[in-house]
matplotlib code that plots the C-alpha trace (Angstrom):
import matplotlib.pyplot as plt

x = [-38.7, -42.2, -43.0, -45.6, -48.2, -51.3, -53.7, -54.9, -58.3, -61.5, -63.1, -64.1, -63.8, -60.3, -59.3, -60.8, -58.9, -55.8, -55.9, -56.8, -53.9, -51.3, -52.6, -51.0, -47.7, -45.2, -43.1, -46.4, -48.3, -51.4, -51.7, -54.4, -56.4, -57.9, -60.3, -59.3, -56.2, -56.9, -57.5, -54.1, -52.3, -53.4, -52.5, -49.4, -48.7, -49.9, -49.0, -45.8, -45.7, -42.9, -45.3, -48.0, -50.5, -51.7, -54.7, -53.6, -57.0, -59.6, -62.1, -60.6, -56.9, -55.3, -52.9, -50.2, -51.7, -50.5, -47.2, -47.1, -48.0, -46.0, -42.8, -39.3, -39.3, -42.8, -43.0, -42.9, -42.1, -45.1, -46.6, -48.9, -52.2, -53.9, -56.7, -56.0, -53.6, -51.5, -50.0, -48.2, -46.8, -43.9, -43.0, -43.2, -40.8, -38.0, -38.3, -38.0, -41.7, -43.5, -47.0, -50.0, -52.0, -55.5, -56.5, -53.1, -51.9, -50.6, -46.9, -46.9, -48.0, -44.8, -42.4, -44.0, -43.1, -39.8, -39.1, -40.8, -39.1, -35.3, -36.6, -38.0, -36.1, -34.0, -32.3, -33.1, -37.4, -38.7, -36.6, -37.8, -41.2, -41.4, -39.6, -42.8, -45.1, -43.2, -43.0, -46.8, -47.9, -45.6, -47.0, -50.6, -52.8, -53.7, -56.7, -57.2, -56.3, -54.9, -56.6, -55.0, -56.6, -55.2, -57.9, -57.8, -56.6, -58.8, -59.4, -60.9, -61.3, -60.0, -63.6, -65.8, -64.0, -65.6, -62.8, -59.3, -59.0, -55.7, -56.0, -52.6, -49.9, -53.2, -55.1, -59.0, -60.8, -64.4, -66.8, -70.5, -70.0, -67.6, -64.3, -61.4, -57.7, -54.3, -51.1, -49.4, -49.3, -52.0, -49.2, -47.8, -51.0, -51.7, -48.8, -50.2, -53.6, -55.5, -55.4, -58.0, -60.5, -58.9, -58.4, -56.9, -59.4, -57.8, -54.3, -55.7, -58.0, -58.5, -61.8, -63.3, -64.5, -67.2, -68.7, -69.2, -73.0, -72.6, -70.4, -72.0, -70.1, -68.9, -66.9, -63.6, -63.7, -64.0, -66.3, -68.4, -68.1, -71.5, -70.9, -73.3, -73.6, -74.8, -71.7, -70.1, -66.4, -64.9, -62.7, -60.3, -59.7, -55.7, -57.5, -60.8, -59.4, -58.0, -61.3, -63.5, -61.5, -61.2, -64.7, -65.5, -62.7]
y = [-12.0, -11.0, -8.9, -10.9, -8.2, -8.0, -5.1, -3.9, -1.5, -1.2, 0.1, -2.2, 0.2, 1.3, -2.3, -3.0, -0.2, -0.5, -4.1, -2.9, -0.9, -3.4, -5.9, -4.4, -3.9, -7.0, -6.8, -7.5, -10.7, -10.2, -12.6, -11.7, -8.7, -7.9, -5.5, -4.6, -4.8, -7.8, -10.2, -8.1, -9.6, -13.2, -12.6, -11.4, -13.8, -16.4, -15.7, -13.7, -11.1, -8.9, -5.8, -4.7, -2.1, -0.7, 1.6, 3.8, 4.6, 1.8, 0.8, -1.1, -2.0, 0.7, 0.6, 1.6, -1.1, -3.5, -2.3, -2.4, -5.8, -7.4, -8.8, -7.6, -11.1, -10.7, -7.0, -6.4, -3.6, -1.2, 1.4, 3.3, 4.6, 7.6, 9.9, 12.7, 11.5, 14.6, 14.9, 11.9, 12.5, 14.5, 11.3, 9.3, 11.7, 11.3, 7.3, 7.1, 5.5, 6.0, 6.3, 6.9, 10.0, 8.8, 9.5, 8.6, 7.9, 5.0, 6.7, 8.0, 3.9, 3.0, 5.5, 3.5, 0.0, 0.9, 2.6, -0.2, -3.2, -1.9, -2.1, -6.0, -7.7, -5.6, -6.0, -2.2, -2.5, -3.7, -0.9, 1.8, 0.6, 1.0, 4.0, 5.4, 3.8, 5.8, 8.6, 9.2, 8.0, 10.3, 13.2, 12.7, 11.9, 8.7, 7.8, 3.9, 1.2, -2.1, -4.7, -8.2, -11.6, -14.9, -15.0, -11.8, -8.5, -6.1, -1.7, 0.5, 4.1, 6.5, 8.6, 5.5, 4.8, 6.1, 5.8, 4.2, 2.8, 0.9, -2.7, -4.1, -4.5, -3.8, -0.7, -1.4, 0.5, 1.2, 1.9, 1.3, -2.0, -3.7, -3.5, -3.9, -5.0, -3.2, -4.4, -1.1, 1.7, 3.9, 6.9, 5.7, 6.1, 8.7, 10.7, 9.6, 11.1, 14.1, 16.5, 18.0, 15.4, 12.4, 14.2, 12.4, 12.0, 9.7, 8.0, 5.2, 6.7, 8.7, 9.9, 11.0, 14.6, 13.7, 10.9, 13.4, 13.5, 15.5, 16.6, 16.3, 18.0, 15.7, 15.7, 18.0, 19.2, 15.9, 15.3, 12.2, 12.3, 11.0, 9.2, 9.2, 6.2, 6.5, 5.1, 6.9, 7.5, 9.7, 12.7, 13.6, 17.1, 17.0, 16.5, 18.2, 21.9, 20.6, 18.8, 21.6, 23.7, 21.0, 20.8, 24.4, 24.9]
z = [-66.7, -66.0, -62.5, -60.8, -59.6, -57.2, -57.6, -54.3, -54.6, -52.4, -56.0, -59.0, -61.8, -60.4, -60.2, -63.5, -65.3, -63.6, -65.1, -68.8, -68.5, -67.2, -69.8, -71.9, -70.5, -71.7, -68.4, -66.1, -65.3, -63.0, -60.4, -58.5, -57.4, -53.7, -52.6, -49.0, -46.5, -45.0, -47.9, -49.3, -46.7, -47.1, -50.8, -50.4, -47.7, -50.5, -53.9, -53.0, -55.7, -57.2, -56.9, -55.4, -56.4, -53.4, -52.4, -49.1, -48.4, -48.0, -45.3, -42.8, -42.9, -45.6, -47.0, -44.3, -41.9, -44.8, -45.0, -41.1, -40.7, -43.2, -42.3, -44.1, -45.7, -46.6, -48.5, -52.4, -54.2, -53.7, -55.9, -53.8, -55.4, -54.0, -54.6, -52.6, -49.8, -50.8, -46.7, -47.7, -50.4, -49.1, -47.3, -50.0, -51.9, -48.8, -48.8, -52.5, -52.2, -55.7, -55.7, -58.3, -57.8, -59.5, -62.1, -63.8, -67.3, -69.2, -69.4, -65.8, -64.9, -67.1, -65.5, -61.7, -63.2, -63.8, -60.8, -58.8, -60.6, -59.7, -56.3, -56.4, -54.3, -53.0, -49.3, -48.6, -49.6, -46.4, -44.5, -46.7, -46.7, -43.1, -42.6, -44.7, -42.9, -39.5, -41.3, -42.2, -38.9, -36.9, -39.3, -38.2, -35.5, -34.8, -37.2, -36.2, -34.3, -35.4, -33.3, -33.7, -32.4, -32.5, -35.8, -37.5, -37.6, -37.6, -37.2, -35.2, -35.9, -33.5, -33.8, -33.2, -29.3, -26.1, -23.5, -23.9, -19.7, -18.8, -18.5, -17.4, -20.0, -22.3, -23.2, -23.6, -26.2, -25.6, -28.4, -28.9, -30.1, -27.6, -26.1, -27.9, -26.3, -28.1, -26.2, -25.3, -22.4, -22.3, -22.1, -25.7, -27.3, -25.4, -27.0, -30.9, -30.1, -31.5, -28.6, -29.8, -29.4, -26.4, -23.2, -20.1, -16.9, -14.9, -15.0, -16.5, -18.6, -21.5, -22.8, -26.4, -25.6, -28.8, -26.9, -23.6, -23.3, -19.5, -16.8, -13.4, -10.0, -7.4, -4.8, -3.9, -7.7, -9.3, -11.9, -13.0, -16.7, -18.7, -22.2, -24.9, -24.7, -20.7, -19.2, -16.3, -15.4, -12.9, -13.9, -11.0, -10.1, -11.5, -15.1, -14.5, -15.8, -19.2, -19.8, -19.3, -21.6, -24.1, -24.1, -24.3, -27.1]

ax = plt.figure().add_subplot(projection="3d")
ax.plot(x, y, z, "-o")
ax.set_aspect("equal")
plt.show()
């Protein structure tokens, strides 16, 4: 019995040779190819395929938003293809995750499909799969944001948002193109943040030290805290210190 597989690469030529090799392999039959995370999902969703090919890094949703929106009864086997996502690959190692590191041979493809289709189906896949996805998330700052409408699902990255102010049971991200909602507390992202670079000003708002464009004195220590974008927000005078070293660092 044939694996049903989906190739999932924001590159044509990788997508194009990953095919010419898999042609050739008696065990696979290509159903369909995608070239980024969100029309992955609607094709997995879809077509329901025994294994997927996946890209982790590609604009928009990567790969590990994929994995992370998919539901157990929803997730293939995955092979994970990578050009140089080598802090992952210890992860992968511990979740018994196999991945391609491009550019890879036809044998070292082989030993992949093997590997992959003993996992097909399995009860234990969608656990594992997701265990990976904590793992690599917990190992690294933040890098985007998963924004989900009742339409779409979409990303922001991390580097592109202004100010993250507390909305509720919502967080609002602030960029130079809108205002994006993420159901959570501010203090839970806050925690998955580069500390380097987001810097708590108020208690219901966290600012991107890249985006600071000025830092004018008010009153009692205070600060009103100029975006480059010319917004103002106030820093209060419990935050104030760590921002000015932040910014100075």
């Amino acid at each position: 019995m044939s694996l049903r597989v989906l190739i999932v690469d924001d590159e044509p030529i990788a997508r194009r040779r990953l095919k010419t090799l898999l042609k050739s392999e008696e065990s696979v039959d290509i159903v369909g190819e995608s070239e980024d995370g969100e029309s992955a999902l609607v094709a997995i969703r879809r077509l329901r395929p025994d294994l997927v090919f996946l890209d982790v890094q590609m604009p928009g949703l990567d790969g590990f938003d994929v994995i992370e929106l998919l539901k157990s009864d929803e997730c293939p086997a995955v092979i994970f293809v990578t050009a140089y996502d080598r802090y992952a690959m210890r992860a992968f190692d511990v979740h018994a995750a196999d991945y391609l590191l491009k550019p890879f041979e036809r044998g070292r493809l082989r030993k992949a499909i093997v590997r992959a289709s003993a996992l097909a189906g399995s009860a234990d896949n969608p656990k594992r799969l997701h265990a990976l996805v904590d793992a690599v998330r917990a190992d690294q700052p933040l890098r985007r944001f998963l924004i989900k409408t009742t339409s779409r699902v979409y990303a922001v990255r991390a580097e592109d948002v202004e100010s993250l102010e507390a909305a509720g049971h919502y967080v609002e991200l602030r960029t130079a193109g809108g205002t994006h909602l993420v159901r959570d507390a501010i203090a839970a992202i806050e925690r998955r943040l580069d500390a380097a670079r987001f810097v708590r000003i108020h208690r219901s708002t966290i600012v991107n030290v890249d985006k600071v464009a000025e830092l004018r004195p008010a009153f009692h220590g205070e600060f009103e805290v100029v975006l480059a974008g010319g917004r103002r927000l106030r820093c209060s005078r419990t935050y104030a210190a760590e921002l000015t070293r932040v910014l100075q660092s």
